[in-house]
C-alpha positions in Angstrom: 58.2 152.6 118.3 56.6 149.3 119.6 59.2 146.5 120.0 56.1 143.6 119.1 55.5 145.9 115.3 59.3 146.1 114.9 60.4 145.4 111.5 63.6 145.1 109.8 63.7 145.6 105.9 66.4 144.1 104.1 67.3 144.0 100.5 68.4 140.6 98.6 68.3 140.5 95.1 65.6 143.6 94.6 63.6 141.9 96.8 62.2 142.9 100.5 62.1 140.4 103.5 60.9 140.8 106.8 63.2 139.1 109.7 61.0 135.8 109.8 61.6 135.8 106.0 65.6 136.1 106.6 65.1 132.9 109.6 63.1 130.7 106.7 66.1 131.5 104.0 69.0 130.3 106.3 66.7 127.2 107.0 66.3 126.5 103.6 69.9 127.3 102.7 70.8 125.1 105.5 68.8 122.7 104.0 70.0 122.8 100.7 73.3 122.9 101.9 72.8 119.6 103.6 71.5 117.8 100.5 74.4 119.0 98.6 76.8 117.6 100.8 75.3 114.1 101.3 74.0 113.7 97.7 77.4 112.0 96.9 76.5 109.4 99.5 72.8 108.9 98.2 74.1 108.4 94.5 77.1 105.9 95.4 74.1 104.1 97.7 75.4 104.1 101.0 78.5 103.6 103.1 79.4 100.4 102.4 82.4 99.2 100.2 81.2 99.0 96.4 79.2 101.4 94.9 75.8 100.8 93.9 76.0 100.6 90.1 73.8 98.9 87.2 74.2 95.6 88.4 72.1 95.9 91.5 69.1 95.8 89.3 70.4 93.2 87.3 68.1 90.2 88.1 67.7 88.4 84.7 69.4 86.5 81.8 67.3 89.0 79.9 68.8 92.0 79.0 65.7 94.3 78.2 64.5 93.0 81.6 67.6 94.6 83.4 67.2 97.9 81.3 63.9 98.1 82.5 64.8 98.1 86.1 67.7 100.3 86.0 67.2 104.2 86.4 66.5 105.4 83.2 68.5 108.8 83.6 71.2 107.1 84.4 71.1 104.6 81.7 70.9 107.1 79.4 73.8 108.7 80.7 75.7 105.6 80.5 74.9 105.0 77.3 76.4 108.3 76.7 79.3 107.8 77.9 79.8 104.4 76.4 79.2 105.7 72.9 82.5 107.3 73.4 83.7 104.1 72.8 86.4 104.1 69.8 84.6 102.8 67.1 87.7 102.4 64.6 90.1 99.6 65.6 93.0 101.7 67.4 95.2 98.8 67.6 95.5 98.3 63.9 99.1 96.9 62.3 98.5 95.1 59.5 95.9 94.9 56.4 93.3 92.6 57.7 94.3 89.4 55.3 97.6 89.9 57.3 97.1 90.2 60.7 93.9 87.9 59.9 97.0 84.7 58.5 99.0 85.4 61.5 95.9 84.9 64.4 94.7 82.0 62.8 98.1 80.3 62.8 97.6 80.2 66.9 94.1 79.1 66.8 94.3 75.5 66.3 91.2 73.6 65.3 92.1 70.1 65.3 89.9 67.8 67.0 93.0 66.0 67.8 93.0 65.9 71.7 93.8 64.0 74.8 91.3 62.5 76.2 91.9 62.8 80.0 88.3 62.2 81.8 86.2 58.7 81.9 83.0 60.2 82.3 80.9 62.9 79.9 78.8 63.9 82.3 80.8 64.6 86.0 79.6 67.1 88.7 82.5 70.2 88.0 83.5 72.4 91.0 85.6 75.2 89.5 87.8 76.9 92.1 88.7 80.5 90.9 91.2 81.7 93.5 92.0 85.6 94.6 95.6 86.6 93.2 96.8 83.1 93.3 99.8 83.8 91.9 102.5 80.5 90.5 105.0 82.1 92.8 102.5 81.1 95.9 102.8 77.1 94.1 106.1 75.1 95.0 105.6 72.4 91.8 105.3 75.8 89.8 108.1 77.6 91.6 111.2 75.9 92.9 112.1 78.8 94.8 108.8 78.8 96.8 108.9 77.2 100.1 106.3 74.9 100.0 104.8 76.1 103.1 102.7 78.6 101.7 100.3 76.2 100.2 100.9 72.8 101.2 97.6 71.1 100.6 98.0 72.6 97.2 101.0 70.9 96.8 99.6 67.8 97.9 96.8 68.0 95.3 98.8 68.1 92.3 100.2 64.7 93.9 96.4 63.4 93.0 95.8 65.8 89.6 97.0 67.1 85.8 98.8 70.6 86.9 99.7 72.6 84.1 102.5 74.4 84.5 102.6 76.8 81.9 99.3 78.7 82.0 98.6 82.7 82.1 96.1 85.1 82.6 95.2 87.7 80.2 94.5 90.1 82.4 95.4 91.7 85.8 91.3 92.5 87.6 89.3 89.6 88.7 86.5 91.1 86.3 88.7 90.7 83.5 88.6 86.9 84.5 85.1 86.2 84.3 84.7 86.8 80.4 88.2 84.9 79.9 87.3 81.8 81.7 83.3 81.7 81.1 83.4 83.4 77.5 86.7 82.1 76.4 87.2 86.1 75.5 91.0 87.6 76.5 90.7 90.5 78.2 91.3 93.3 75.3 93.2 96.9 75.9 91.9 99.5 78.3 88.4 97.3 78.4 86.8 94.8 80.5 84.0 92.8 78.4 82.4 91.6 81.7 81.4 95.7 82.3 79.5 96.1 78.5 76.6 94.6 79.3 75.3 95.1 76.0 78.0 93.1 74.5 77.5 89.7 76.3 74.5 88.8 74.9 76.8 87.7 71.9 79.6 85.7 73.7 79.1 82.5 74.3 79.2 80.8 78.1 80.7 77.6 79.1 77.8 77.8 82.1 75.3 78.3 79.6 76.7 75.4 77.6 76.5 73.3 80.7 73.1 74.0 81.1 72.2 73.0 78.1 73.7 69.5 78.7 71.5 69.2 81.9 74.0 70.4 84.0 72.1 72.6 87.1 74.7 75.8 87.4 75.1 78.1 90.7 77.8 80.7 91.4 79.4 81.5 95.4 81.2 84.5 96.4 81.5 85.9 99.9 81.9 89.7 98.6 79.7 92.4 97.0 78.4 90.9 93.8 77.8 94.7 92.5 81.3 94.6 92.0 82.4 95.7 88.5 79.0 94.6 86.6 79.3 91.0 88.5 75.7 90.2 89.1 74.5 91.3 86.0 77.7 89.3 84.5 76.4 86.3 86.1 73.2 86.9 85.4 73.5 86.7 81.4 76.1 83.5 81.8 72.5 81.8 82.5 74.0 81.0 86.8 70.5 79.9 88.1 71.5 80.4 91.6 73.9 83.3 92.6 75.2 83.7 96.1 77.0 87.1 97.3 77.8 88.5 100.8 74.2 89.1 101.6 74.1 85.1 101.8 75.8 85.3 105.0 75.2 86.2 108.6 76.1 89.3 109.9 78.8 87.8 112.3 80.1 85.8 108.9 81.3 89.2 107.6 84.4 90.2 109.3 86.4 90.8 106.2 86.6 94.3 104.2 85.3 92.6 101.6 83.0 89.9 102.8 82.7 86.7 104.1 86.2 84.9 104.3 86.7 81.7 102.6 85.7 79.3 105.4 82.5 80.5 105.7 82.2 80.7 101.6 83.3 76.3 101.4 81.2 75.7 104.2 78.3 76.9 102.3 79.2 74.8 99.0 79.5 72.0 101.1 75.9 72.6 102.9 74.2 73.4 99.5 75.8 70.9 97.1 74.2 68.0 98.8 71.1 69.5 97.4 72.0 69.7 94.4 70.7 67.5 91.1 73.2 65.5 88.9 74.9 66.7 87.1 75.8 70.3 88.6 78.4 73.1 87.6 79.3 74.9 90.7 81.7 77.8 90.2 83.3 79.8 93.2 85.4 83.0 93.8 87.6 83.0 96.9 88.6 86.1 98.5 90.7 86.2 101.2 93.8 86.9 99.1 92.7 90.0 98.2 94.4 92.9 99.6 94.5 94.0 102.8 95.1 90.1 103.4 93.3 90.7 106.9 92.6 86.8 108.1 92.4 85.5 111.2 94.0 82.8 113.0 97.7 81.7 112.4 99.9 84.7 110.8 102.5 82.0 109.8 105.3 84.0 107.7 104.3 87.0 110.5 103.0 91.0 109.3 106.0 93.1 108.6 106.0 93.0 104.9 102.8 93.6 102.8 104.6 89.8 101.4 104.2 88.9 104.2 100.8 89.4 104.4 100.2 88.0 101.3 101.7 84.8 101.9 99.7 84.4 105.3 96.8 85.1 103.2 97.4 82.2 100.6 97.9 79.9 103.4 94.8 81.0 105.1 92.7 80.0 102.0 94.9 76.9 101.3 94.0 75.7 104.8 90.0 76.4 103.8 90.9 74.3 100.5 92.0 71.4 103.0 89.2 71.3 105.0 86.5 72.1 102.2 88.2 68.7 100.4 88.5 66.6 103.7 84.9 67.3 104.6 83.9 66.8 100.5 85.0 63.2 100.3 82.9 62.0 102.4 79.7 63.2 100.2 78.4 61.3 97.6 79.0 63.5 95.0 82.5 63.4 95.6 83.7 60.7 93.3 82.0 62.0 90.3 83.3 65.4 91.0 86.0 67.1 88.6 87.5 70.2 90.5 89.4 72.4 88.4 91.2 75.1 90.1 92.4 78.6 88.8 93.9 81.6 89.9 91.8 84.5 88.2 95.3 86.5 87.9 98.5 86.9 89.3 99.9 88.9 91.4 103.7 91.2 91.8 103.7 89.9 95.1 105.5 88.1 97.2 108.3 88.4 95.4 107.8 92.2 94.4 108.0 91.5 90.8 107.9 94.3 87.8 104.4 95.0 86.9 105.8 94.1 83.0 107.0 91.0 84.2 105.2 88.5 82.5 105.7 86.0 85.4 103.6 88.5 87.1 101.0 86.8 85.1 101.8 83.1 85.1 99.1 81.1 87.2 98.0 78.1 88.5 95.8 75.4 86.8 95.2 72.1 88.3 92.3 69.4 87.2 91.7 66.8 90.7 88.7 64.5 91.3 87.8 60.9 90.2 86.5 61.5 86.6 90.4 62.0 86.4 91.8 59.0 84.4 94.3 56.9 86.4 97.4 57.7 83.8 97.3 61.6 84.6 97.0 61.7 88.0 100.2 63.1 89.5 101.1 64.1 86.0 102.0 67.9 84.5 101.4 69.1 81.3 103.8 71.6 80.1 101.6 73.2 77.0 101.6 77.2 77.4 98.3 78.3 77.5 96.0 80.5 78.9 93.2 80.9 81.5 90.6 81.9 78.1 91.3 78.3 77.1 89.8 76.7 79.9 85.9 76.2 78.5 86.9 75.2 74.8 89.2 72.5 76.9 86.5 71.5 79.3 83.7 71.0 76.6 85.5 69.1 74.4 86.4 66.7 77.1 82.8 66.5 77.8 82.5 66.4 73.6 79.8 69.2 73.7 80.4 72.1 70.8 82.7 74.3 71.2 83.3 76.4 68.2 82.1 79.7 69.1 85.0 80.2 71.2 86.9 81.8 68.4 90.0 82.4 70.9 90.9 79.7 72.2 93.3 76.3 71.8 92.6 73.1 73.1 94.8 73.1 76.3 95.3 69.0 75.8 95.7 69.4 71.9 98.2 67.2 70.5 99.7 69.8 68.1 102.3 72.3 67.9 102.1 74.7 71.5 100.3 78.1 70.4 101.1 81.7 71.7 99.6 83.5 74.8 98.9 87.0 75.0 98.9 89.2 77.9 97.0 92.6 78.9 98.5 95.3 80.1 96.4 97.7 79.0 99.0 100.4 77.9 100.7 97.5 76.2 100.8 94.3 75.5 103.0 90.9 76.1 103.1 87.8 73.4 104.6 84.4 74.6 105.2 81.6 72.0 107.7 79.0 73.3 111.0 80.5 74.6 110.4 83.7 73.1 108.1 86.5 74.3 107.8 90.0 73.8 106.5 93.7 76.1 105.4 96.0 73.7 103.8 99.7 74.7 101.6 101.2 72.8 102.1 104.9 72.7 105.8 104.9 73.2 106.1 102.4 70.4 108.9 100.5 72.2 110.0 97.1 73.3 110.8 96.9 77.1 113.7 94.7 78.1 111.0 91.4 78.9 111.9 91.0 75.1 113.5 88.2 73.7 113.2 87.2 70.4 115.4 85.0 68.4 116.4 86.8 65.0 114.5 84.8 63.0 111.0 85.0 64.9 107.4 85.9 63.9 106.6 86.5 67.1 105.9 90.5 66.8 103.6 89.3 64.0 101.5 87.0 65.7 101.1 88.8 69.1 100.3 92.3 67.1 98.2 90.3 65.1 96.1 88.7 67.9 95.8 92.4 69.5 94.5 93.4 66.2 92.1 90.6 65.8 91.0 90.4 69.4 90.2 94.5 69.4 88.3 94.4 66.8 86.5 91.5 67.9 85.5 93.1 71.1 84.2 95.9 68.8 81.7 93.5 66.5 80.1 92.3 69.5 
């Protein structure tokens, strides 16, 4: 036997390999094996943070545009499992003529309204900030030391805080349909996510634009999160800025670029920009893990800690961003309106069905202010959704296709405000308010009703209405 001719036989499967065979299997199971174990990192697209996801090809207005660029299998397959959608209203109470009476007797259509600007046409600079919660807001929260945010403070000296507004939901996507669309954020959905569906909201920036305004967005995180850029896209932004905007050293933040370097680049860019112009902005830095630099003012031993150092981080960017902004020329026909886009449990650990969870800041600054507000509150409950049919009537643009919404300056009779929770629900209509769960078909202890109240009929009715609206679209 000649060790060169030697040749080993083995069986696999009824079938006969020599020992080179055998060597090219385990290469190519090696191979395979390989694949397998980093496919998960070629379909979420890489190490970074967010996932890639449909909005990365999202580069149009135009929705059969975006289809076209998105991978067809995978569209397919998201269609898929979209179209397990419910398409019977789960959230059903009443007859429709019923729950249909109660909803409209919160929607207030009176073109009865303060009128709280001197100019129709101002540059607007809306401030959406991360988890700014009221409790974070001394005016808001007597119990808050005013140290947290104490150019905050000082601004309200200036502007119309109102002191009684809410978000309707808890994610910073559910935000962007509330305060662009004037859509609540309905159970176990976020509209901003169906792309699909937004073609048939309307969009305060799209609005804008149509009145000449010239509309960019700024965010110094990943703007595939949650459907944003294709979000953004469809609200008609002309100029969207994300995390790739910045330089590499800019990004020292899990998520992004902190807030400094976010206002530094409004500042840069707005002098640019044409008159009229609708800048809108997302801040970050409150988001957790609260990781900023510099001072650590209420120090690190609590995650509330943390939080609060965080809000006074981006409160000191608000100073500086407005210090440096006065100088401009833009400046004094510049209405800033500044929101939280949801609340937050903490600093002061609060129950997740607390509805202060969800109580938030909303402050209008700038010089198309008129004199007699400035420094003034306004005490009308509200809600973040409410903002854009406020906004254009003040500018007296149309605003009827935001079917959810009250004027926030109305001179009527205060309306309810409804909050997500997803798995439940919470109604607020003056002193009373309500917690209701859905599948245990209970009240939680939140509840206070007076034993005459309609307030289990109005906020079951808005559910009802609002669900079924998100279902039509």
């Amino acid at each position: 036997m000649v060790a060169d001719h030697l040749r080993l036989t083995f069986f696999f499967s009824k079938e006969s390999f020599t020992l080179d065979a055998v060597y090219e299997k385990k290469r190519a199971l090696t191979s395979s094996l390989f694949f397998l174990l980093f496919l998960p990192l070629g379909i979420r697209g890489g190490w970074q943070e967010i996932p890639i996801n449909e909005s990365a090809a999202s580069y149009s207005e135009v929705i059969p545009l975006n289809h076209a660029a998105t991978n067809p299998v995978w569209y397919l397959l998201n269609n898929i499992n979209k179209s397990g959608l419910n398409k019977k209203n789960p959230y059903v109470f009443f007859d429709d003529a019923t729950a249909t009476q109660h909803f409209n007797q919160h929607i207030d259509r009176s073109s009865e309204f303060t009128q709280i600007l001197d100019s129709t046409t101002p540059n607007i600079v809306l401030i959406v900030l991360e988890s700014w919660t009221a409790d974070v807001i001394a005016p808001l929260n007597k119990s808050t030391p005013e140290n947290i945010t104490p150019f905050f403070s000082t601004l309200c000296d200036s502007g119309l805080l109102f002191t009684n507004i809410y978000s309707s939901g808890r994610r910073t996507d559910q935000m962007f349909p509330s305060v662009l669309c004037g859509f609540p954020s309905p159970p176990n959905h976020s509209v901003a996510r169906f792309s699909d569906k937004l073609q048939h909201l309307p969009f305060l920036s799209k609005d804008l634009s149509k009145a000449g305004y010239q509309n960019s967005f700024y965010y110094g995180g990943e703007l595939g999160f949650a459907n944003m850029n294709t979000f953004l896209h469809q609200a008609g932004f002309s100029s969207i800025s994300g995390k790739d905007n910045y330089l590499p050293k800019q990004i020292y933040s899990k998520w992004g670029a902190h807030d400094e370097h976010l206002f530094n680049k409004i500042l840069i860019e707005s002098d640019k920009k044409k008159n009229p112009f609708f800048t809108m902005l997302l801040t970050l830095s409150t988001h957790e893990p609260f990781d900023v630099l510099g001072e650590k003012k209420f120090g690190e031993s609590t995650e509330g800690d943390k939080f609060k150092n965080a809000a006074y981080y981006t409160d000191q960017c608000l100073k500086n961003f407005f210090e440096s902004a006065r100088k401009t020329k833009w400046y004094s026909n510049t209405l800033f309106i500044l929101v939280a886009d949801h609340g937050h449990m903490l600093p002061l650990k609060r129950d997740y069905y607390d509805t202060a969870t969800y109580r938030i800041p909303l402050l209008w600054v700038g010089g198309p202010l008129k004199q007699e507000f400035k420094g003034k509150q306004n005490n009308q409950l509200g809600g973040q959704h409410e903002i854009a049919y406020t906004l254009l009537q003040q500018l007296h643009l149309n605003a009827t296709e935001y079917a959810y919404s009250n004027n926030l300056l109305s001179q009527g009779k205060s309306k309810g405000v409804y909050l997500n929770y997803d798995s439940g629900f919470g109604w607020k209509e003056g002193d009373e308010q309500l917690v209701y769960l859905y599948s245990e078909k209970k009240y939680l202890p939140y509840t206070h009703l007076s034993s005459d109240s309609t307030a289990i009929l109005n906020g079951k009715s808005f559910v009802q209405k609002l669900y079924q609206g998100f279902l039509d679209l």
